[in-house]
VEXMITI-386285 format. One record per residue (C-alpha): residue in three letters; chain; x, y, z. Coordinates in steps of 0.25 Angstrom, whole numbers. Layout:
N
REC / ALA / A / X / Y / Z
...
This chain:
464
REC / UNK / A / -75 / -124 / 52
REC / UNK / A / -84 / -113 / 51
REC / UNK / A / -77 / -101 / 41
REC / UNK / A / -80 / -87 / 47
REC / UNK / A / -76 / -79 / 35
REC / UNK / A / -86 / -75 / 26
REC / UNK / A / -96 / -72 / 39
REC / UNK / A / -103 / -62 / 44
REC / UNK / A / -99 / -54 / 56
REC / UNK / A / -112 / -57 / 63
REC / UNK / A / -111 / -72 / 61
REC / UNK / A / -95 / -72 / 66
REC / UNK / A / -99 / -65 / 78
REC / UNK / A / -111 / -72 / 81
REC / UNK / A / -103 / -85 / 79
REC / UNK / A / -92 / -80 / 88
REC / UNK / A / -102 / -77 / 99
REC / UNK / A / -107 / -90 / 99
REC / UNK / A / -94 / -97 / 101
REC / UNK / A / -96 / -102 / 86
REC / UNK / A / -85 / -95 / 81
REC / UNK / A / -71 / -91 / 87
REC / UNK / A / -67 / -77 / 83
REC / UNK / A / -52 / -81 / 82
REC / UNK / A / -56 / -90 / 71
REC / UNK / A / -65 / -81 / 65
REC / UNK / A / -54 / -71 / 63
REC / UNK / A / -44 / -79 / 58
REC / UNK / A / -52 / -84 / 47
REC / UNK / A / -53 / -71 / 43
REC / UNK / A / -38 / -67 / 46
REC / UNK / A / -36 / -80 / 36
REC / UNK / A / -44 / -74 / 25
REC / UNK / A / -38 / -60 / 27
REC / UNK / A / -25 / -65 / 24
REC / UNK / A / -30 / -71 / 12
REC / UNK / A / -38 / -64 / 6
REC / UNK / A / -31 / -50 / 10
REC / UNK / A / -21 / -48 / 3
REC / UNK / A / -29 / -47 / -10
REC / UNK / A / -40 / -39 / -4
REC / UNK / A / -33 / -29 / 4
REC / UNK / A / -42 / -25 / 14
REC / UNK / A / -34 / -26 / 27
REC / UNK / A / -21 / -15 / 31
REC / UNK / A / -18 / -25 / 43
REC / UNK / A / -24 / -38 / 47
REC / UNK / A / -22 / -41 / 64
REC / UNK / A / -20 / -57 / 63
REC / UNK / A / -16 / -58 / 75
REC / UNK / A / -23 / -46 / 83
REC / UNK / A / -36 / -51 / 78
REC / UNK / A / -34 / -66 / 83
REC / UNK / A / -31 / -61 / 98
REC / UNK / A / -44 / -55 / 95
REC / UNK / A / -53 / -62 / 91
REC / UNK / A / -48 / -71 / 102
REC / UNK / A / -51 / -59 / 110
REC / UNK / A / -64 / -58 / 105
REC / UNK / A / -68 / -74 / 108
REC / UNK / A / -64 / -73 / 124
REC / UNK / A / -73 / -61 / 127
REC / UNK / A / -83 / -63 / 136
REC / UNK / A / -94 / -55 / 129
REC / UNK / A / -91 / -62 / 116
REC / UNK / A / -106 / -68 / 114
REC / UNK / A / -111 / -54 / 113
REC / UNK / A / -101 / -47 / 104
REC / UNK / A / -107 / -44 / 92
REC / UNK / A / -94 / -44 / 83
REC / UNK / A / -86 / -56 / 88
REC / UNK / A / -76 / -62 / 84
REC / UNK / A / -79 / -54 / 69
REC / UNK / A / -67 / -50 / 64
REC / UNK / A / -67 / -36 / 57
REC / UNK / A / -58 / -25 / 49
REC / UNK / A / -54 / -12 / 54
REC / UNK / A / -52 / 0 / 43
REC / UNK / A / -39 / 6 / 44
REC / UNK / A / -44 / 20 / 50
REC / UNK / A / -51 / 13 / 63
REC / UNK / A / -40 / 11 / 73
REC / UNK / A / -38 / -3 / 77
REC / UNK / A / -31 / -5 / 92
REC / UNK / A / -17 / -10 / 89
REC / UNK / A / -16 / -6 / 74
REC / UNK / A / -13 / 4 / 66
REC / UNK / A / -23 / 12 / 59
REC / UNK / A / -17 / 17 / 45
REC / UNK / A / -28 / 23 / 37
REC / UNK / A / -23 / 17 / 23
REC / UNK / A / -11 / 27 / 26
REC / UNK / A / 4 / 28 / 25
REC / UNK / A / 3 / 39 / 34
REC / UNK / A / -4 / 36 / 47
REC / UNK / A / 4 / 30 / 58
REC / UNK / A / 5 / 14 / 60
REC / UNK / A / 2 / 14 / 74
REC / UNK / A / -8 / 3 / 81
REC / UNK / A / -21 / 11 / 86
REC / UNK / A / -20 / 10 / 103
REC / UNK / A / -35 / 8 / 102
REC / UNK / A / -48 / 4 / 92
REC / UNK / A / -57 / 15 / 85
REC / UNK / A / -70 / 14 / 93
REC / UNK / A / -76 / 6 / 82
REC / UNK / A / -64 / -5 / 81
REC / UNK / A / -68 / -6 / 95
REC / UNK / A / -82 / -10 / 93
REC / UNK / A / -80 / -20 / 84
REC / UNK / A / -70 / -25 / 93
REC / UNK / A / -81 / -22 / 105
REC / UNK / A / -89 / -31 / 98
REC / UNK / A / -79 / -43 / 95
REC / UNK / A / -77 / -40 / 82
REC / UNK / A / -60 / -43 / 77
REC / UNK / A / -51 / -34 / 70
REC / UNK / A / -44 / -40 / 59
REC / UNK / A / -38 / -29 / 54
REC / UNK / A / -38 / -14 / 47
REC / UNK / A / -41 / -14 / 32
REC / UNK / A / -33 / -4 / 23
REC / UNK / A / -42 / 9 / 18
REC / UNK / A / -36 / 20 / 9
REC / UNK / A / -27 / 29 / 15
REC / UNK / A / -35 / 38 / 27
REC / UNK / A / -47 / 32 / 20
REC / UNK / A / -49 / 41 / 10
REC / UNK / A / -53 / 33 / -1
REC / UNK / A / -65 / 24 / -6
REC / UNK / A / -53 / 15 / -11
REC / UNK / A / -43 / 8 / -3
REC / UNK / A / -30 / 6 / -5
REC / UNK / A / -16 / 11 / 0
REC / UNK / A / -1 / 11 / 7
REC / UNK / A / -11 / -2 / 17
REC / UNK / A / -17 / -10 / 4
REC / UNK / A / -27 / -10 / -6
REC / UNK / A / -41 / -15 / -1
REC / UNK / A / -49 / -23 / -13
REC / UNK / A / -63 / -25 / -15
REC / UNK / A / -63 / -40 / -11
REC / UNK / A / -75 / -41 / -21
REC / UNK / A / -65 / -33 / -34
REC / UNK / A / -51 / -34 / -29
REC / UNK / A / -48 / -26 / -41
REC / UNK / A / -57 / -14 / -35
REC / UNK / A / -55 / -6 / -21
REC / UNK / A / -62 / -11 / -8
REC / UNK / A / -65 / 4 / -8
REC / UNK / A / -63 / 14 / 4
REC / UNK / A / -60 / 18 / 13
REC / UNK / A / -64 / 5 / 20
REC / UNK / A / -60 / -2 / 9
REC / UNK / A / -53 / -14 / 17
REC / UNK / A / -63 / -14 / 26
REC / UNK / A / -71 / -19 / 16
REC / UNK / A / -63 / -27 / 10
REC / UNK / A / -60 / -35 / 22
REC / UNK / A / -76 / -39 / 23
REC / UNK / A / -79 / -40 / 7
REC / UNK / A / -66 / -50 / 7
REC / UNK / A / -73 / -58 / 21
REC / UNK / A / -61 / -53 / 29
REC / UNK / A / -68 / -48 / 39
REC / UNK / A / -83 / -49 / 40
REC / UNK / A / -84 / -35 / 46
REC / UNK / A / -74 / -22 / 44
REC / UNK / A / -74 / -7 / 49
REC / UNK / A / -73 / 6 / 41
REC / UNK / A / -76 / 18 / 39
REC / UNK / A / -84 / 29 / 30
REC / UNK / A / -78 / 42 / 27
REC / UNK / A / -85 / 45 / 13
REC / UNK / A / -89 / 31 / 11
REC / UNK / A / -78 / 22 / 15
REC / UNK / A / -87 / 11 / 21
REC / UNK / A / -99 / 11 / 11
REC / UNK / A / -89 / 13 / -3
REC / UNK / A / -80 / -1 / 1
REC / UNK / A / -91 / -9 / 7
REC / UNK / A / -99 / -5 / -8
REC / UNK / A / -88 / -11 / -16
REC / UNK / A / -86 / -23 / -7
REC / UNK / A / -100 / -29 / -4
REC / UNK / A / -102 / -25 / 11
REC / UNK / A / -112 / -19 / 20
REC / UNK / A / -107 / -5 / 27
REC / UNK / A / -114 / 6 / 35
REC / UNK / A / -109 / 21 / 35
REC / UNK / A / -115 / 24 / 50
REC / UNK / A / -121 / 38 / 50
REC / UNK / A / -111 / 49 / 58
REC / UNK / A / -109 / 46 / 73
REC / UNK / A / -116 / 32 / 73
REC / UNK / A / -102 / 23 / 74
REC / UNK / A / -89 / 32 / 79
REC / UNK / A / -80 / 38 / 69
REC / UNK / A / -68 / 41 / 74
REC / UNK / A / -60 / 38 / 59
REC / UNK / A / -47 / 46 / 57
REC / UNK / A / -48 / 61 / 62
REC / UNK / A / -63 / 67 / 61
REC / UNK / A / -69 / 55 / 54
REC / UNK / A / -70 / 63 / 42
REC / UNK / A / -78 / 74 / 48
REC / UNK / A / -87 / 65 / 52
REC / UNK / A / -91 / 56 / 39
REC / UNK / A / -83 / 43 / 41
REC / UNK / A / -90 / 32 / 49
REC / UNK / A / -86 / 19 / 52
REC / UNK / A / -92 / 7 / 50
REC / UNK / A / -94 / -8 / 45
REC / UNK / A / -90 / -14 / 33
REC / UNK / A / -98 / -29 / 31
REC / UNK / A / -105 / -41 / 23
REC / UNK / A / -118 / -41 / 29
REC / UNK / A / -127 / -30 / 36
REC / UNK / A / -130 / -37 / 48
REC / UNK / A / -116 / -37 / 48
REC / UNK / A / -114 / -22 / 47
REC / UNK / A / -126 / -20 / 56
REC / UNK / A / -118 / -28 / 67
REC / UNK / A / -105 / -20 / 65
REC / UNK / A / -111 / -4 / 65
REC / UNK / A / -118 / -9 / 78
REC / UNK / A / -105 / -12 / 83
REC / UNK / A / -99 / 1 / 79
REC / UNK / A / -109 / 9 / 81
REC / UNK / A / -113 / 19 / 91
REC / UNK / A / -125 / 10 / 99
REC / UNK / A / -132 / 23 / 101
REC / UNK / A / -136 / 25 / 88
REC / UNK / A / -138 / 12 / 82
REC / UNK / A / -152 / 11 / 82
REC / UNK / A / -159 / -3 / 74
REC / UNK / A / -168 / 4 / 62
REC / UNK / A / -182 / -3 / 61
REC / UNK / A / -185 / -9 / 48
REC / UNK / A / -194 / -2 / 39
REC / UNK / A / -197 / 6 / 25
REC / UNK / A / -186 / 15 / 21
REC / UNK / A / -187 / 28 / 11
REC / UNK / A / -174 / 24 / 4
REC / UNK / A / -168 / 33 / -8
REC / UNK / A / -161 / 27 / -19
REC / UNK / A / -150 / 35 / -27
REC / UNK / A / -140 / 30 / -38
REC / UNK / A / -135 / 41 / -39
REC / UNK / A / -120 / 48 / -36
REC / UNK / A / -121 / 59 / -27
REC / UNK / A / -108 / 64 / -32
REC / UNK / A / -112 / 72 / -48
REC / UNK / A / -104 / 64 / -59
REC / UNK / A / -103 / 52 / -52
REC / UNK / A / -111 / 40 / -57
REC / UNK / A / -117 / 27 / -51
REC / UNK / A / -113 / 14 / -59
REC / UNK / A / -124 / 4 / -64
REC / UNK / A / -120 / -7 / -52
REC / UNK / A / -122 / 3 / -40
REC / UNK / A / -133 / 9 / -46
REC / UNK / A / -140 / -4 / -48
REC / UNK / A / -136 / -7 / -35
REC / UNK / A / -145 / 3 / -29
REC / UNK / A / -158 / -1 / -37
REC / UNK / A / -156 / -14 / -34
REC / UNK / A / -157 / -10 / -21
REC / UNK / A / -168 / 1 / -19
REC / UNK / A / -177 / -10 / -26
REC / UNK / A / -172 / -19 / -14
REC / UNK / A / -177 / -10 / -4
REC / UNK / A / -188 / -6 / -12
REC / UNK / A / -192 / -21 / -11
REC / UNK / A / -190 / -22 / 4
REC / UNK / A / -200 / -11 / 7
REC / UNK / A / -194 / 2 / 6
REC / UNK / A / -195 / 15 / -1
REC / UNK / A / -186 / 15 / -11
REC / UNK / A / -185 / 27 / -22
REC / UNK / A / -175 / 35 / -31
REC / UNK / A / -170 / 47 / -25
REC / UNK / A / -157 / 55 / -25
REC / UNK / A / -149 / 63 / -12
REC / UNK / A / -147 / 77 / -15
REC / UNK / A / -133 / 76 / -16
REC / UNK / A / -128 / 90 / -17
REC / UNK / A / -118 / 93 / -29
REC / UNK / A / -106 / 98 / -17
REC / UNK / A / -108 / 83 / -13
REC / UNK / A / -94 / 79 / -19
REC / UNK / A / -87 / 92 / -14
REC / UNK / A / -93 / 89 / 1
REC / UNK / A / -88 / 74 / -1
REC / UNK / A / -74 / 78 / -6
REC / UNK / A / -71 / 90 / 6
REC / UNK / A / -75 / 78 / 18
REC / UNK / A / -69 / 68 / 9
REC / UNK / A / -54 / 75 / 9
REC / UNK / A / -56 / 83 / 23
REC / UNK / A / -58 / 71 / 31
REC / UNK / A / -43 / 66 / 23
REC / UNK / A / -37 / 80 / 25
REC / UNK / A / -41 / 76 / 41
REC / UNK / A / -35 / 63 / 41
REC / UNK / A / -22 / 66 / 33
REC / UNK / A / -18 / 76 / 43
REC / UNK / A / -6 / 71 / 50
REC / UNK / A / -2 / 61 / 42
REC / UNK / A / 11 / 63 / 33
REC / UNK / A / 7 / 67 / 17
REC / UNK / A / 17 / 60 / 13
REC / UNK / A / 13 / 44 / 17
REC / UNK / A / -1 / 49 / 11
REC / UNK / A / -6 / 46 / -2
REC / UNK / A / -7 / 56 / -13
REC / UNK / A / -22 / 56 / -13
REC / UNK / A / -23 / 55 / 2
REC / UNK / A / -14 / 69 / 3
REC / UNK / A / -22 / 74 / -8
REC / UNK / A / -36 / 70 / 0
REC / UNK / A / -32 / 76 / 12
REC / UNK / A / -26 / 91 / 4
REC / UNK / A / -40 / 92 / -3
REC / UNK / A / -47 / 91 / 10
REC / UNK / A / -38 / 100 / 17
REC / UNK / A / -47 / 111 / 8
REC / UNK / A / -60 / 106 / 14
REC / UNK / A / -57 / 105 / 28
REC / UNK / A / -63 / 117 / 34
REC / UNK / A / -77 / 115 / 26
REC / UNK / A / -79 / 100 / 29
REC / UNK / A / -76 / 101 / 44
REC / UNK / A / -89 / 112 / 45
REC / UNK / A / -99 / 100 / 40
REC / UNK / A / -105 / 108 / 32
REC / UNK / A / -105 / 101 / 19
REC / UNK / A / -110 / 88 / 27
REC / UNK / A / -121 / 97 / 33
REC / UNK / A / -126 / 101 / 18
REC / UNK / A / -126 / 88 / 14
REC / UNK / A / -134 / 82 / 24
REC / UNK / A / -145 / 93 / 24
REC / UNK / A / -145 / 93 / 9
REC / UNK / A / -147 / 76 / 10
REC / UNK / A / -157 / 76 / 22
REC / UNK / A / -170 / 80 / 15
REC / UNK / A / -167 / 68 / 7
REC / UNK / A / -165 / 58 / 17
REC / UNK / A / -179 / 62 / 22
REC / UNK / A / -186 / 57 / 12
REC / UNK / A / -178 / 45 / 13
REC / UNK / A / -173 / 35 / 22
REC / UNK / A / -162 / 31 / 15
REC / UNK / A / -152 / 31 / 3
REC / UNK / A / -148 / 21 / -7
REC / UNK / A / -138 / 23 / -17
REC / UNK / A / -125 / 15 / -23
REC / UNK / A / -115 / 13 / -13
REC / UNK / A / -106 / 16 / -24
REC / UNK / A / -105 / 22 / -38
REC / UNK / A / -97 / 11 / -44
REC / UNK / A / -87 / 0 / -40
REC / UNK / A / -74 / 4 / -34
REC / UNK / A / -61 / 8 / -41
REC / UNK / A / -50 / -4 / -44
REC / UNK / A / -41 / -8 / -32
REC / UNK / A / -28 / 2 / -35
REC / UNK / A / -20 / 12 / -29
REC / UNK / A / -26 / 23 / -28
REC / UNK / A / -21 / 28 / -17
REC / UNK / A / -11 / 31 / -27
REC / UNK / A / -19 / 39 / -36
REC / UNK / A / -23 / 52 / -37
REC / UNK / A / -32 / 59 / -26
REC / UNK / A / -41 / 63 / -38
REC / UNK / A / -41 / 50 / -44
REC / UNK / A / -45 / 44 / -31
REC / UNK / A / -54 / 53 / -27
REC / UNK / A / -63 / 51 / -41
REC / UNK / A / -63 / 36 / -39
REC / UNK / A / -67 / 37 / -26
REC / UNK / A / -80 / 48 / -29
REC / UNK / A / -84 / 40 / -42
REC / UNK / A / -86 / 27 / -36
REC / UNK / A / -90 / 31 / -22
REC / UNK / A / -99 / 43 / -22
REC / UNK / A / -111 / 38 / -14
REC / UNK / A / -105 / 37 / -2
REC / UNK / A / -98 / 51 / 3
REC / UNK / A / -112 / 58 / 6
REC / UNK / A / -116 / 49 / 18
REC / UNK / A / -104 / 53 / 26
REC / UNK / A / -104 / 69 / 23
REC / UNK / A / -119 / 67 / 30
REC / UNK / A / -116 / 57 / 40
REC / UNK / A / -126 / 48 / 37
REC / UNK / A / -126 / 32 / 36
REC / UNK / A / -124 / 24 / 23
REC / UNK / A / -122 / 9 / 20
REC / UNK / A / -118 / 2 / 9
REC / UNK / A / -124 / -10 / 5
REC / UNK / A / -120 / -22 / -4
REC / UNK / A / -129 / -23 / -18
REC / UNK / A / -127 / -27 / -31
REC / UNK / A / -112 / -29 / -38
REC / UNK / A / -104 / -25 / -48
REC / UNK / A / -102 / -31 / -63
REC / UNK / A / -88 / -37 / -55
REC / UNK / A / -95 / -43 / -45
REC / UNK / A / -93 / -34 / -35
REC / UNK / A / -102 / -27 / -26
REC / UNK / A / -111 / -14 / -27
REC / UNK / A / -117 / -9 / -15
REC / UNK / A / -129 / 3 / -11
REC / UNK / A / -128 / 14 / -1
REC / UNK / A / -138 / 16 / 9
REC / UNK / A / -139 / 30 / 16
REC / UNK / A / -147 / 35 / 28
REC / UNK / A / -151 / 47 / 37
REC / UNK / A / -141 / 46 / 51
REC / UNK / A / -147 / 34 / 60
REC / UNK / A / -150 / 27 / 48
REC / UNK / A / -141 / 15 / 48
REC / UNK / A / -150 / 6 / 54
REC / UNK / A / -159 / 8 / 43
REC / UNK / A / -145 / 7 / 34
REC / UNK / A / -143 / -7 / 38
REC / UNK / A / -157 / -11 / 37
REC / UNK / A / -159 / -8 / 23
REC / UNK / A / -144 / -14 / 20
REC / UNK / A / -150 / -25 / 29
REC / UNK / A / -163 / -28 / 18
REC / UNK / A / -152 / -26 / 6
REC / UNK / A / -145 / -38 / 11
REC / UNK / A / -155 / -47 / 13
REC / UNK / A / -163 / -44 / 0
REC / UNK / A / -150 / -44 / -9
REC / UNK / A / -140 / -51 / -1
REC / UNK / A / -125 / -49 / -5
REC / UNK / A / -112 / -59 / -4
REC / UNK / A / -105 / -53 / 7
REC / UNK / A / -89 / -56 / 3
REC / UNK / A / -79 / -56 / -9
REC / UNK / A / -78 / -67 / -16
REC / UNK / A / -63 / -68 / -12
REC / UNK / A / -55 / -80 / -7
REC / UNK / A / -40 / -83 / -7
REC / UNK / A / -38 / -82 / -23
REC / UNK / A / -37 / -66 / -19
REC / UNK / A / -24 / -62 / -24
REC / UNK / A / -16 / -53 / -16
REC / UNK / A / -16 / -38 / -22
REC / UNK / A / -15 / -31 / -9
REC / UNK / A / -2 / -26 / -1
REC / UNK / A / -1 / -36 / 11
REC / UNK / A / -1 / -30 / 24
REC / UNK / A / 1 / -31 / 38
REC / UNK / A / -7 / -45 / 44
REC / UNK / A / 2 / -46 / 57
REC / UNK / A / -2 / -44 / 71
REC / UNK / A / -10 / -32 / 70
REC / UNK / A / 0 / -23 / 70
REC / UNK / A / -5 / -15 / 58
């Protein structure tokens, strides 16, 4: 019997299109492997069992199944998209438990497409944080269990590095696809503003969040942003020499970058450099308000989303969040701190036509709860190991982050590539030559000798 797990997204659905696969039996070996490898990983708030056996057998009687580029491949939801018939939590104590009466527009896509909802995976609480953890579970870095999955699409990312799902969605407020898909070995594209609909909580962070995929493989990733994209301004980008900048350095002052990361980066600029491209030194002109510009969006956007919600089923670092970004309300909503930045970064992105830097600065904080700790506390982890990623959403423009290199315990570092808006083709082009010239192993080496370390939760009828 041919095992499903472990494959690609492309290869299921081209298997279940060809009447070589059934998408019930696909999802229910990954169901099985969910339930036992889950409860040590942590990467799912609620698992649909049942839901997502009607359908996938939904998905096998449609009559335009041999044209569906997703089917039959079953895929996580992050726990701030609403899923039809479940409740959408957002890590929190506080927000209703009340089944969503219909899919976000990019649930319904993947579901468009034939692709299988498995269930949401637990984020920290209104996604806040670059670590996940909370009242719903603590999501583990399949390839560190004593290290977070990071955030705020930490379970997402979990559920893929762990071969739970080949394939997940999230998001990216400040870096909340491209920090947890660094610290678990998976490919990941921030779309540039307007190219995939938003529509995350209330304003979608004044613009900066973004959804997107979460995946093993870019021919994987590829096939899931042209599913959730817009069609209109997905355009295929013609192979070719690119003028691409390398930095190692932080854009935040006193913040450094650690040896694995760094070396990360060389390794591959000299990649590219190999494959034909122009590849030199040079450093954005990251102005020194950089961190205060970060830090006004980062808390405005949570002083948004908390509104409504009671205090008192609230974390302390969540209320705290949400009261320092009361302050900045008024000056973030005029954009013109994003305005700056971008014509401040501009001239520079002229000369080149695209950015490589660490993903990270070094590897993610232990697996704890912090969202029991002090704001301060948290919001220090947070900036010292994830700088790299917050100036790409104050400008709107597309960053990836690709797997390379790993870290003296084995697990993986990863690089950040950055473009001008309309640049993802180009992204996923260049991620695209990475791969092949230094190819990576797509899942955690986990199996059922995982201990159980996380809270168990809610695997019943999709009830969540």
């Amino acid at each position: 019997m041919t095992s499903w797990v472990g494959r690609t997204a492309a290869e299921i659905a081209a298997a279940v299109r060809e009447k070589r696969a059934v998408p019930r039996e696909v999802v229910a070996e990954h169901l099985a492997r969910i339930e036992r490898l889950d409860s040590g990983v942590g990467a799912f708030r609620t698992v649909r069992t049942e839901a997502a056996l009607a359908e996938a057998d939904e998905v096998a009687g449609r009559p335009d199944l041999a044209g569906l580029p997703l089917a039959g491949v079953p895929v996580a939801v992050k726990d701030n998209l609403a899923v039809r018939g479940e409740s959408t939590r957002v890590g929190s104590a506080a927000t209703p438990d009340t089944p969503a009466g219909e899919d976000h527009v990019t649930v319904a896509r993947l579901r468009a497409a034939g692709a299988v909802v498995v269930g949401l995976t637990n984020v920290p609480e209104l996604c806040i944080f670059g670590t996940t953890e909370g009242v719903h579970g603590t999501s583990r870095n399949p390839w560190d269990l004593s290290r977070t999955a990071g955030g705020s699409s930490g379970g997402s990312a979990a559920a893929v590095a762990a071969g739970m799902v080949p394939i997940a969605l999230g998001n990216d407020g400040m870096g909340s696809l491209r920090i947890p898909a660094a610290n678990c070995g998976l490919v990941t594209i921030k779309p540039g503003h307007g190219v995939v609909p938003a529509g995350i909580s209330d304003g979608d962070w004044f613009g900066m969040s973004e959804n997107g995929p979460l995946a093993t493989t870019v021919e994987d990733a590829r096939l899931m942003f042209s599913v959730l994209a817009d069609a209109e301004v997905v355009r295929e980008e013609e192979p070719g020499r690119r003028r691409i900048a390398v930095s190692v350095r932080s854009p935040l002052a006193g913040v450094t970058i650690s040896a694995p990361y760094a070396t990360a980066v060389r390794e591959a600029a000299r990649l590219l450099a190999g494959a034909g491209h122009e590849v030199r030194r040079a450093e954005p002109p990251y102005p020194l308000s950089l961190g205060l510009t970060s830090l006004a969006h980062w808390t405005a956007g949570t002083a948004v989303d908390a509104r409504g919600l009671d205090p008192r089923a609230l974390a302390r670092r969540t209320r705290v969040h949400a009261t320092v970004g009361q302050r900045f309300l008024n000056g973030v909503r005029t954009g013109e701190g994003r305005d700056r930045l971008r014509r401040r970064l501009e001239p520079f992105f002229a000369e080149h036509d695209v950015l490589l830097t660490p993903a990270l600065a070094r590897r993610s904080p232990r697996a704890a709860p912090w969202h029991e700790r002090g704001w301060l506390r948290n919001v220090l982890a947070n900036t010292n190991y994830s700088p790299l990623t917050p100036p790409w959403n104050l400008t709107g423009w597309p960053a990836m982050t690709v797997p390379l290199g790993t870290l003296p315990s084995g697990a993986p570092t990863a690089v950040q590539l950055v473009g001008l808006p309309g640049s993802e083709g180009q992204l996923l082009r260049l991620a695209e030559q990475l791969e092949r010239l230094r190819p990576w192993r797509r899942t955690a080496p986990l199996d059922e000798s995982v201990r159980p370390t996380a809270p168990s939760r809610d695997r019943g009828d999709g009830k969540g």
